[in-house]
N, C-alpha and C positions, 0 to 999 in steps of 0.2 A: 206688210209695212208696219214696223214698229211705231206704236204711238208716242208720242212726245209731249208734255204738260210742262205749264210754265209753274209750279210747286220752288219751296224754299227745301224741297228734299234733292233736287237735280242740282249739279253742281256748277251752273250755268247761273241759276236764278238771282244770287247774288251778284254776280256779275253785272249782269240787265240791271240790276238796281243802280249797284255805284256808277255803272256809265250813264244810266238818264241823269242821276243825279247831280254827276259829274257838268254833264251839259245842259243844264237846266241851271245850276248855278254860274256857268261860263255865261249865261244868257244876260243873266241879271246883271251879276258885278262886273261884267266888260259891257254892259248897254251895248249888247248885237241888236236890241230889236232897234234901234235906234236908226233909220235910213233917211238921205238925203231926198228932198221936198222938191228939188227942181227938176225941170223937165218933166213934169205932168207926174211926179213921183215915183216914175221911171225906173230907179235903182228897188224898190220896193217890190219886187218879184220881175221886174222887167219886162219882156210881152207876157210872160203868165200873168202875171199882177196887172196891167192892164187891160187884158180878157175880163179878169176876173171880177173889175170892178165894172165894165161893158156890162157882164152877165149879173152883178147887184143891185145897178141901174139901170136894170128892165130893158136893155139894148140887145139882148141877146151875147151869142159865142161871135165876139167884134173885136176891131179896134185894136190891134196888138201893139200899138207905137205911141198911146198915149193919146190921138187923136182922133176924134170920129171918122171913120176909113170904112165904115159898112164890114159886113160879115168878115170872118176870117176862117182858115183852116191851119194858119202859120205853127200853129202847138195842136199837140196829143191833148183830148178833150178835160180829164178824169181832174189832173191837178190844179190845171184854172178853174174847175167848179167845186173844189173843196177852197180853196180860196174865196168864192165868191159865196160861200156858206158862211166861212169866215168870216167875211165882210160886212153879211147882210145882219149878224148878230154881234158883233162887234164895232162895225163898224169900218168905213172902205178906208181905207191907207191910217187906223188909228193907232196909238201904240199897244191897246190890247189886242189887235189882229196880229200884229208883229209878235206877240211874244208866245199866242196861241199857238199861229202857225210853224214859228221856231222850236215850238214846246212839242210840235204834233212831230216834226223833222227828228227831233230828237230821240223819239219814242223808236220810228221807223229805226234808227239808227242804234240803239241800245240792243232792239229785238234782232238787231241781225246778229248780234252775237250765239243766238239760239241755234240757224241752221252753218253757223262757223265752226260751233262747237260739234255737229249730228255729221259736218260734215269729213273734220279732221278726225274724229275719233273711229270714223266709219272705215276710213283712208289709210289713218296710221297709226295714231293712240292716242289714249286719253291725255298724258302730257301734254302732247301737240295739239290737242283739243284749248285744252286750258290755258296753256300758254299762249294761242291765238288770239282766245277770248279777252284778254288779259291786254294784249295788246292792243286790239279795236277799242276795249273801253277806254284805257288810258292814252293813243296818241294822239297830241294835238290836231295835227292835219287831219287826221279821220272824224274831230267833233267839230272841225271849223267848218266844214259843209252843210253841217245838221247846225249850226247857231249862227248861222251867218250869211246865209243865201236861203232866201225864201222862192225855194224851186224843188223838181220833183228829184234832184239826186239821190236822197237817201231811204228814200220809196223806191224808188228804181234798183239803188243796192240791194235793198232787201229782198224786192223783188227778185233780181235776181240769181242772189245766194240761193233762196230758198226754192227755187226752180231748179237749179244747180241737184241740190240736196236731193229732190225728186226725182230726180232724172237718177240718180246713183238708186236709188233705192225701188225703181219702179218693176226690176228684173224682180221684184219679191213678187209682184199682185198677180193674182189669181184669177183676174177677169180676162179671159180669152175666150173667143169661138173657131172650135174648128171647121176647115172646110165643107161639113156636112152640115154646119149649121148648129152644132150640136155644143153647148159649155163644157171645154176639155177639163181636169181636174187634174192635182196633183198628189202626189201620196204620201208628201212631205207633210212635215206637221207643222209649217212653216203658214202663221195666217190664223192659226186657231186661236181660241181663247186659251189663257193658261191654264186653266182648270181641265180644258182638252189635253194639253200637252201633259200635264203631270199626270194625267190617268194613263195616257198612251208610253209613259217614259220615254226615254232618249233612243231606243231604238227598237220599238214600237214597231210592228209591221200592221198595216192592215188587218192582214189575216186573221194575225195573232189576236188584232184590237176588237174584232167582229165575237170573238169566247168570251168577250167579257162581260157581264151582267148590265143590259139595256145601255148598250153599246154595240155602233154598228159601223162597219169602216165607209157607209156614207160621213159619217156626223165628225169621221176625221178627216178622210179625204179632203171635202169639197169646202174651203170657207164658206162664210155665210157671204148673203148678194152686196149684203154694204163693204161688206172686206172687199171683194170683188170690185163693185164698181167704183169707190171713193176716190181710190186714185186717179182713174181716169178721169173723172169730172174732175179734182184738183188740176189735174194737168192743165186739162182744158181751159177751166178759168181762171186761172194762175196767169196760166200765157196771154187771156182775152184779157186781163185785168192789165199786163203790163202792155202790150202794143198800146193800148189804150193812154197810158202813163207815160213813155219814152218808145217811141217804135224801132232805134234805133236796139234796142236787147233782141227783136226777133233778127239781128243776124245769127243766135246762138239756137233760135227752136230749130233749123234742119239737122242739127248737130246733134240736136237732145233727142230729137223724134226717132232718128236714125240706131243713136247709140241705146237707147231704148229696145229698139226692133233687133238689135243685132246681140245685146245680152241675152232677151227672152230666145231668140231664137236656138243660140248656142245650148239653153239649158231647156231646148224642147219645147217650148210654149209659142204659142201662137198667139198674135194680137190686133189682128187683123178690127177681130169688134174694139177691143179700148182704143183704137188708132180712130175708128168709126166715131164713136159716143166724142173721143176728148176732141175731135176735129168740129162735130155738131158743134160742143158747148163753145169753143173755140169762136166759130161764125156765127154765132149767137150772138155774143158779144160785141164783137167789130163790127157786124153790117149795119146794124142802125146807124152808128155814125158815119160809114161810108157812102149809105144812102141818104141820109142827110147832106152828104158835101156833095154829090150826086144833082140834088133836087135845089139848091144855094146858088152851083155854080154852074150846072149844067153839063159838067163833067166830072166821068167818075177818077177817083184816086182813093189811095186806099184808105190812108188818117189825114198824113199831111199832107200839106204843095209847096212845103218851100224848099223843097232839095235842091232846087237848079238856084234858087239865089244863094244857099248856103255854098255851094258848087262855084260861084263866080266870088263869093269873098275870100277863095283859096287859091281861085284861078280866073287869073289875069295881068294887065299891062303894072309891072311893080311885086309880081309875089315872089316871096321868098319863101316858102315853106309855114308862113305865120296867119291867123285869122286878118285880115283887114279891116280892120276897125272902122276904118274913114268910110267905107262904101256902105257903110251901114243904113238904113232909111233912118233912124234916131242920130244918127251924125255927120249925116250929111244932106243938104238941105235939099237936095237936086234929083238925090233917090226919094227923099220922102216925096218929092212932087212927082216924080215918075210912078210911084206905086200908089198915088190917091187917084192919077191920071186916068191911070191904066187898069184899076184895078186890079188887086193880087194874081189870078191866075194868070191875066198877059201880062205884068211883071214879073213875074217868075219864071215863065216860057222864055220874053225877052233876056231877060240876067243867064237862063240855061244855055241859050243859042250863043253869047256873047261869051260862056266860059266853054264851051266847047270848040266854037273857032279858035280861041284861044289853045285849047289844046293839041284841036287839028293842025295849028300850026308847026307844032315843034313836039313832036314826041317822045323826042328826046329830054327835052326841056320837064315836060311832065313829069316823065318817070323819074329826074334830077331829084324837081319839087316831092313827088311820093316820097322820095328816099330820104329827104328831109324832114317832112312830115312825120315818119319812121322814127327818126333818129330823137327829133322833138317830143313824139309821144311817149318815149320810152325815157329817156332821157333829162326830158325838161327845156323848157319852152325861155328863151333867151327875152330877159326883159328891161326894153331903155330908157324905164327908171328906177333900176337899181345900180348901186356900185358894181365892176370886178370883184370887188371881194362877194358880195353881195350874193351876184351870180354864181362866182365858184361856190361857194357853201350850199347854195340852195340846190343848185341840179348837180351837185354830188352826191348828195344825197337821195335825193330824187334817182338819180341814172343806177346807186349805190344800190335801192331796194329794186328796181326791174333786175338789176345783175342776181342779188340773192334768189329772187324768184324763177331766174329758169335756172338757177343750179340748181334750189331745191328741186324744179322741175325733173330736170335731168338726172339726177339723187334717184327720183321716185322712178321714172324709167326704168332706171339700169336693175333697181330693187324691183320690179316687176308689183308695183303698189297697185292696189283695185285703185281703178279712176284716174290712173296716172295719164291715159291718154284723154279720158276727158277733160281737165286741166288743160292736155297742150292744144286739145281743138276750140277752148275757150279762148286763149292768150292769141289763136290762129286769127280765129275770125271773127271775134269784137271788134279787135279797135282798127279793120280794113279800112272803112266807109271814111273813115277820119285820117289817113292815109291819101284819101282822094279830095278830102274836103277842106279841112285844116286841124289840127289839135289844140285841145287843150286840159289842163290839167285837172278840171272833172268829169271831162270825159273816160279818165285814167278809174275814176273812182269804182264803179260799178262794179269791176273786177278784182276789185284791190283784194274783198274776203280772200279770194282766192289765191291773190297771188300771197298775200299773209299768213296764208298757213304752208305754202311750199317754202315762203324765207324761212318761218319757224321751224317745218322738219328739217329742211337743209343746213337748220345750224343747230340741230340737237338731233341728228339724225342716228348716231351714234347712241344716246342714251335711249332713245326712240325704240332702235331694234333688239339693245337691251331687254327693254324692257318685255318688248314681243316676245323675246326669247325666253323671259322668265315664264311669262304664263303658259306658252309652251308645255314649256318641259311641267 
């Protein structure tokens, strides 16, 4: 696995600069840190931001509504306690915490341009590399999430580009065991140090490599054990890092662990052990907080509990395919009293049972709502304070880049591109759960890296193969 450094020599680095800088000045002269004070300051990371200050006033992982409500599991742990770091050294709802934490958003968001660029260039070329990159620094809606919502989005993007990125490149590593127990090796010179490679030349055999003065075709064959094993813990904690952050991206790890397993396989390798090792470091991570919500609640679950109430603000008496706002326990008076009642897990069981008869009802009806959902997620989400003109402009554009992205998709297909089908099983089965639950338009974000380098080859796809063809020949 090729290593990658953030240097002013890669053609990336610059980029990362002018996009933080970019958004770190949007921060200031449009005053984002700037959030509305009422309702227990509510708007100010919303239940992360009230964990977070639960967790700086000595309350513990609590309280996601603004109001003392005892423990909670309602969010993934990682981002309300980097908030609540914030808080305790800045200060809870102050305006240095605000521009910290917009500053920190920022950062995540600038560096995803790193595995955007590892990843197009890997995919298709350097052009579409750059031009990607180019794109995520400068367009508005891609900085509005990093300077203007203090939430784990742009962590979570990064997160999962660069998970994306690994998963393309994991067919490289060298750490396998075969069925005898035994570390299999390969004979490529794929892994070494360059100083191995340019002794071995470009078609180098073993053999050949073992005649040459204190050289031995171990010391080519077989990387070294950190070659070997780095990937695989990356993996692992990579993934343990993001369930932790947004659980909703492990719909993509069967996808990754799979497409993983089925490149090495194809080129002979076994991975039985790095599937081992990255699954350890993987449940390493996650079980303390499982067992934690375990020993709280007295039952287990995996991060969160609130899938059955997010489940009933999509589905029930009134939905049309849109979040429901009003059912919310911060907006409506009647659930917050049901869920201090009740305490979170049987509100959550009750809201599950109440959107499930709802759907036993009419199955029909459901899959209508999915299909809406669908349409919305892709499309853009219809909203009744803005004008028609307002609307037409905005989800035409919105519908405009899901369109460019699966022709690029489809582009990459037909061209037989490395990764083309991982692309289409990310666009497959991310944004499902939200199809069931309700959409919205940062839910779209997480995947955008990717869908923004398939719009870019698909509209330079031409100068693209071009260009392939030159170095070619």
């Amino acid at each position: 696995m090729a290593e990658s450094k953030l240097t002013p020599r890669e053609p990336y680095f610059w980029i990362f600069v002018i996009a933080l800088v970019l958004r770190v000045v949007l921060i200031f002269f449009g005053h984002t840190y700037r959030f509305y004070d009422h309702n227990h300051n509510f708007s100010f990371g919303w239940e992360m931001g009230s964990i977070g200050r639960s967790i700086a006033e000595g309350e513990g992982f609590s309280s996601p509504f603004g109001e003392f409500t005892g423990p909670t599991a309602w969010e993934p742990p990682l981002y309300p306690y980097l908030i609540a770091g914030v808080f305790k050294i800045f200060g809870i709802y102050s305006l240095p915490s605000a521009v910290v934490l917009l500053v920190i958003n920022s950062i995540f968001s600038a560096l995803t341009c790193i595995p955007i660029y590892l990843i197009a260039r890997r995919c298709f070329s350097e052009r579409v590399a750059l031009w990607t990159c180019w794109v995520w620094a400068l367009f508005p809606s891609v900085m509005a999430w990093a300077t203007r919502w203090v939430w784990e989005t742009s962590l979570a993007t990064f997160l999962l580009t660069l998970l994306f990125w690994l998963t393309l490149v994991m067919e490289d590593s060298e750490f396998s065991f075969a069925p005898s127990g035994l570390i299999k090796t390969s004979s490529s010179t794929q892994g070494l140090r360059p100083l191995d490679k340019l002794r071995a030349g470009p078609g180098l055999h073993s053999s050949a490599a073992s005649r040459l003065p204190g050289m031995h075709s171990d010391s080519l064959d077989r990387p070294s054990l950190r070659n070997r094993l780095l990937p695989w813990l990356l993996f692992g904690l990579l993934w343990g890092i993001a369930a932790l952050v947004n659980t909703s991206l492990l719909s993509f790890l069967p996808v990754s662990g799979l497409w993983i397993w089925w490149r090495r396989w194809k080129l002979g390798k076994h991975s039985l052990g790095g599937v081992i090792l990255a699954s350890a470091i993987f449940l390493a991570c996650v079980m303390p907080w499982s067992v934690r919500n375990c020993r709280t609640f007295g039952k287990f679950f995996f991060i969160r509990s609130n899938f059955g109430a997010e489940l009933r603000l999509g589905n029930g008496r009134g939905a049309d395919g849109r979040w429901m706002q009003q059912l919310h326990p911060t907006q409506n008076a009647h659930e917050m009293s049901r869920y201090r009642n009740l305490g979170e897990i049987a509100y959550v069981a009750a809201r599950e049972q109440e959107a499930s008869a709802y759907i036993r009802e009419d199955y029909g009806r459901f899959i209508a709502l999915c299909g809406k959902r669908f349409i919305y997620y892709w499309a853009g989400i219809p909203r009744s304070n803005e004008t028609t003109g307002q609307k037409i402009l905005r989800n035409s554009l919105y519908c405009l880049s899901s369109l460019l992205a699966f022709w690029g998709l489809v582009t990459a297909w037909r061209k037989h591109k490395q990764g083309a089908w991982l692309f289409f099983w990310l666009i497959l089965v991310y944004p499902v759960v939200y199809y069931v639950v309700f959409p919205h338009p940062r839910y779209r974000h997480p995947i955008e890296p990717e869908m923004g380098i398939l719009i870019v080859y698909g509209l330079s796809r031409e100068e693209a193969d071009e260009e392939e063809e030159a170095k070619n020949q």
